[in-house]
C-alpha positions, 0 to 999 in steps of 0.5 A, a space after each residue: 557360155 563356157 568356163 575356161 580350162 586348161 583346155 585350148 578352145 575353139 576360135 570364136 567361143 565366148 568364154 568366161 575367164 577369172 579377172 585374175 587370169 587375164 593379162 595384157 598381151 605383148 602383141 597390143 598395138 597401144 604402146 601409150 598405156 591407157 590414161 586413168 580418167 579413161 580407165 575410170 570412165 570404163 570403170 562406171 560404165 562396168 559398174 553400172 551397166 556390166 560389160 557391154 562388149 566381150 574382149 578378144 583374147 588369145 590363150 597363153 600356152 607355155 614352152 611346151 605349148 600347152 595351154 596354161 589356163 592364163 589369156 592374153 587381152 588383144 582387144 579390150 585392155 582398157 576394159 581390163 584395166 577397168 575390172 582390175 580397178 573395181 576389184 582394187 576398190 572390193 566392188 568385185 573379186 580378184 576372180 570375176 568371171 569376164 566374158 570373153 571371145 577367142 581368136 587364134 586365127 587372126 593375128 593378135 597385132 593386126 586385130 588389136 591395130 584395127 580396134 584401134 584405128 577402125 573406129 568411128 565415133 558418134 557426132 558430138 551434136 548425137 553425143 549431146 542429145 542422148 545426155 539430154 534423153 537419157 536426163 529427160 526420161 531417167 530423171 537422172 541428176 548430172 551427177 547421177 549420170 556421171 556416176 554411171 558414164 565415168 566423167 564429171 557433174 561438170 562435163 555433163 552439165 557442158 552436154 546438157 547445155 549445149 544439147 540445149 541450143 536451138 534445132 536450127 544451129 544443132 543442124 548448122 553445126 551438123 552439117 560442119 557449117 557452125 563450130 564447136 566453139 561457136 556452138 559453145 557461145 551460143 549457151 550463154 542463153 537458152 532462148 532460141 529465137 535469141 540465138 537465132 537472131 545473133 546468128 542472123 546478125 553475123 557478118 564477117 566477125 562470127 568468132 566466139 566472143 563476138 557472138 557472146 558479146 552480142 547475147 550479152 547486149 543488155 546483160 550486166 556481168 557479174 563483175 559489175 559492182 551491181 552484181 558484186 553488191 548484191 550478190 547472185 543468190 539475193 538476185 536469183 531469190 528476187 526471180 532474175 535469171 543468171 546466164 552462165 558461161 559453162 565453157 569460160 574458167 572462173 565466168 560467173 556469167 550475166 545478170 539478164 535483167 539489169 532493171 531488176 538488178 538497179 531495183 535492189 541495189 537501189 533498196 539496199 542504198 536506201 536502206 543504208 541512208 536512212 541508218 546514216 540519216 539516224 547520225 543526224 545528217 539534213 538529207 542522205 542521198 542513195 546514189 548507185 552512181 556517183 553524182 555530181 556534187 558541181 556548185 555543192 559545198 563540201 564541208 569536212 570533220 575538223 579536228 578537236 583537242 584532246 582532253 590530257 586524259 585522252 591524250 594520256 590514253 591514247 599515248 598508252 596504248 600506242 605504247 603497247 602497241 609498240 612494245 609487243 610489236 618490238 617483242 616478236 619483230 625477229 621472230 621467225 613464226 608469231 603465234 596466231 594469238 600475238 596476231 590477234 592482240 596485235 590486230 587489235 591494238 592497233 584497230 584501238 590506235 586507229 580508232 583513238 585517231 578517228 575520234 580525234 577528228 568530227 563534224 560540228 552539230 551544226 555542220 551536221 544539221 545543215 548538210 548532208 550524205 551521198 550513199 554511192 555504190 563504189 566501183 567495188 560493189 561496197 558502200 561509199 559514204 561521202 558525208 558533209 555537201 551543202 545544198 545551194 539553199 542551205 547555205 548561210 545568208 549572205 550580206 551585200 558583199 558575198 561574205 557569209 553571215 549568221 541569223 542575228 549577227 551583225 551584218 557588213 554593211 556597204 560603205 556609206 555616205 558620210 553627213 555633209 561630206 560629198 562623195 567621190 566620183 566614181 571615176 576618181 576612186 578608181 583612179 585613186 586605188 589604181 596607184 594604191 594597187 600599183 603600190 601594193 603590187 610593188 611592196 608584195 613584189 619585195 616581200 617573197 613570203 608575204 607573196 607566197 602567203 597571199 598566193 596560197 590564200 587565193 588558192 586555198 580559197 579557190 579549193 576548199 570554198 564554193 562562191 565567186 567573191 571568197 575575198 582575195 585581191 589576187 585575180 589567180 584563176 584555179 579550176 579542177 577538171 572532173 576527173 571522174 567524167 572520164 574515168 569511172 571509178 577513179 575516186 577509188 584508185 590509189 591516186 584518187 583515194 590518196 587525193 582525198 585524204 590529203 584534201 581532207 586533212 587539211 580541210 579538217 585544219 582549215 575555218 569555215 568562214 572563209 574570211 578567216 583564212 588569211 589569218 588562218 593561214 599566216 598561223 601555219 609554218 612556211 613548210 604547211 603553207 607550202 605543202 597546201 600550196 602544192 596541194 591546190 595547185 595539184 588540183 588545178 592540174 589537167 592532162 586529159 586528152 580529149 579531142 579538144 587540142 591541148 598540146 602545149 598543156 600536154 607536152 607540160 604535162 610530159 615535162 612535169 611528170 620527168 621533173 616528178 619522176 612520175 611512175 605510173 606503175 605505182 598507180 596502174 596496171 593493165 588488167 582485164 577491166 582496165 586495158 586489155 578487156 576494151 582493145 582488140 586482140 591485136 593491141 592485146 598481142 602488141 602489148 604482150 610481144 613489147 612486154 614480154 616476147 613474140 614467142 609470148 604472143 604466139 602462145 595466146 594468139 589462138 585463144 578466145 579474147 576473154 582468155 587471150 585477156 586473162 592471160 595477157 594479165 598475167 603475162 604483163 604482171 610485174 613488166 612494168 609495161 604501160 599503153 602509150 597513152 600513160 607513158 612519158 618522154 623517159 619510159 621504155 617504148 615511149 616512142 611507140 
């Protein structure tokens, strides 16, 4: 090999030059400069293995057509390129010598074009394998090897997976007879008489996400609130296997064993229940599921009077609480350590307010706590249901009694006196009824307190007597049948407050309601009032038909002003994830534009999801389904 001089060499002799004697040569048919990921991939590939192909160069010559000593790169730039890197970074001097091969025959455009074009690059599926050799006999890391190849742990991994697809669909995509993304969905498992089979089921319909969603059958996503609760790593620890989709942004992947996943969520409830056993509950019932508590009593914390201590205490520290929170309202920038003393004056208002309210010991000792996994993957603590056989006795007439108290008995036989048939009772009370129903009539309040008692009765009571003479029939349709995990929306969460507020203001005995009741003010007995008569709404639609109810419904919701965006949007799990993509570009075509539409229309369903999410963010767009006469599209 010869060292270059100022002397011109002979066509076709390799020579070595200085690194800083090389320069890119005006006659380079790449126009596009190179990009700096490729630059760093022939950078690694230099420092770890040299330079595995010469470049072509062409000596300079200066205006009287000597040589100069400086070369001109026809092919090769990006691997000089790649040397002026590693020299940036000291891991080889300015002067490296580079090896080089002379060409002043052929024209240095020409040559430099038929690099570029002439070129035929490896089968992706040949590309695969050989990352898979060279992990298997060099026991190389993926980050090992992308140390020397000049491309992320990540894409290696991607090459390392899909090498991993069984034989038989490796050939298939070979032969140009399986895509490359249908190659991908196939990594989601490592079983090849799995993947095997799912490509054997294949009709019509063998897109990406359809073969994904046939090797998940059985598998739990990693957003369900069993995963979420448990956590990859504790999952993993007990010996569950996670299938990962290396190929999909942000997918944590499936949990393949959803007995084993059941199994320690289930352990985790139960440890949980027994720590609420310890307040003193009958029972706690660890539920994964919510269950249903039908013809189960729930009792709720009531609220005790403060002491004037408490009373004090608590306007104290409400004081202060506003006070600092006055201080710095206006400013610009509140410094950490006024957040801070902020936060937790405000958890001491909070926590006062909690204490105010609490379940009687007996309630306690005769009820108990349903320890359900929410729909977020956190604990739910639903304390104060009443088994059937813990209720108190009854006496004769259905109302409740305790042990030792005297009962009600039935009205008896007076000594002497015969009884009254009785066909004539029932004539006698007829016109007492009619007389009653006339007087009530004539007084709207009184009428009104005797409607919100029945009510009341019918919301917060279990039993079939509960002592009104009104025959108003209410029922409460089990919302939560039909959507899961609606308990913890934002309507469902605001439901169970404002029932268990006044539940905390109403007795036990349901037969001190009335009184109960004619102690609150018109404006309480009215807010109660549409409370139960809320609760007593049904606007499902199922396949029963109902279509006065829901044309109600329609009327109900303009006369409220219903709007349904502060209560729902589509996202991924709750619309856009259960429709097909032609609903999914629909809806982004109404909200936004067809050109939106366009733009997703190619993507896999999962992304087309993801996307769309982001796309209808802040439209106020809504399914037909939650729209009412007067919403935008409402015809649609």
């Amino acid at each position: 090999m010869t060292v270059h001089t100022n002397i011109a060499p002979v066509s076709g002799e390799v020579i070595e030059v200085a690194l800083n004697r090389l320069k890119k040569s005006p006659r380079n048919a790449r126009i596009t400069p190179h990009k700096s990921a490729d630059v760093e991939t022939l950078a690694a590939s230099i420092a770890a293995k040299g330079l595995l192909q010469p470049l072509v160069v062409e000596p300079q010559l200066g205006e009287d057509g000597a040589a100069t000593g400086s070369y001109f790169v026809t092919i090769g730039e990006g691997r000089r390129l790649a040397h002026k890197l590693l020299a940036k970074r000291k891991a080889i001097k300015a002067s490296h010598p580079v090896r080089c091969i002379v060409d002043v025959v052929n024209d240095a455009h020409e040559i430099s074009l038929d690099e570029n074009v002439t070129r035929f690059a490896m089968h992706p599926a040949d590309q695969f394998e050989a990352f898979q050799q060279v992990a298997r006999d060099k026991g190389w890391s993926a980050e090992e090897i992308a140390a020397r190849f000049g491309v992320t742990a990540v894409l290696v991994r991607q090459r390392l997976r899909l090498a991993s697809v069984s034989p038989k669909l490796m050939d298939l995509y070979r032969e140009d007879e399986m895509s490359l993304e249908q190659l991908m969905a196939f990594t989601l498992t490592d079983d090849h008489a799995r993947q095997e089979e799912v490509w054997s089921r294949l009709s019509w319909n063998s897109e990406p996400y359809y073969i994904k969603r046939l090797l998940t059958e059985g598998r739990v996503a990693s957003r369900d609130k069993r995963a979420v609760f448990i956590g990859a790593e504790a999952y993993e620890a007990a010996g569950g296997v996670i299938e990962r989709d290396l190929f999909s942004e942000g997918s944590e992947g499936w949990f393949a064993d959803p007995a084993l996943l059941d199994q320690l969520a289930q352990a985790k409830l139960e440890e949980a229940a027994v720590a609420v056993w310890a307040e003193g509950w009958k029972w706690a019932n660890a539920c994964i599921d919510y269950p249903s508590a039908h013809g189960l009593r729930r009792l709720y914390p009531k609220e005790r009077p403060w002491s004037a201590e408490e009373a004090q205490a608590y306007s104290d520290a409400c004081d202060a609480y506003n006070a600092l929170a006055a201080e710095w309202e206006q400013a610009d920038d509140v410094p950490a350590e006024v957040e801070a003393d902020l936060s937790v004056r405000q958890d001491a208002v909070e926590a006062m307010d909690r204490a105010r309210y609490g379940y009687e010991p007996e309630d306690v000792s005769r009820s108990g706590v349903f320890v359900v996994l929410g729909h977020d993957g956190t604990i739910r603590y639903e304390r104060g249901f009443v088994l059937p056989e813990d209720e108190p006795p009854t006496d004769p007439t259905g109302g409740e009694s305790s042990e030792g108290e005297p009962q009600d008995a039935p009205e008896a036989k007076q000594p002497g006196k015969p009884a009254l048939s009785e066909r004539l009772v029932a004539d006698l009370t007829a016109h007492r009824t009619a007389a009653l129903r006339h007087a009530l009539g004539e007084e709207p309040e009184v009428a009104l307190l005797a409607l919100t008692h029945a009510v009341v009765l019918a919301s917060f009571y279990f039993g079939h007597d509960l002592g009104s003479c009104l025959e108003v029939r209410i029922g409460s349709e089990a919302l939560g049948a039909h959507a899961p995990g609606l308990a913890e929306s934002i309507a469902g969460q605001a439901l169970e407050a404002r029932h268990a507020a006044f539940a905390a203001r109403l007795p036990d005995d349901p037969r001190e309601v009335w009184q109960a009741l004619d102690g609150w003010s018109r404006e309480d007995r009215l807010a109660i009032l549409a409370h139960g008569a809320a609760l007593s709404l049904n606007a499902v639609q199922t396949s029963i038909r109902r279509s006065r109810a829901h044309d109600h419904a329609d009327a109900l919701g303009t006369r409220l002003g219903l709007d349904m965006t502060s209560y729902w949007r589509p996202t991924v799990d709750s619309y856009l994830g259960r429709i097909t993509k032609a609903l999914v570009l629909d809806a982004v075509r109404e909200a936004r534009s067809p050109a939106d539409a366009s733009r997703i229309e190619m993507l896999k369903k999962p992304d087309m999801a993801a996307q769309a999410e982001a796309l209808l963010a802040g439209t106020g767009w809504l399914p037909p389904p939650l729209r009412g006469p007067s919403d935008l599209g409402a015809e649609a």
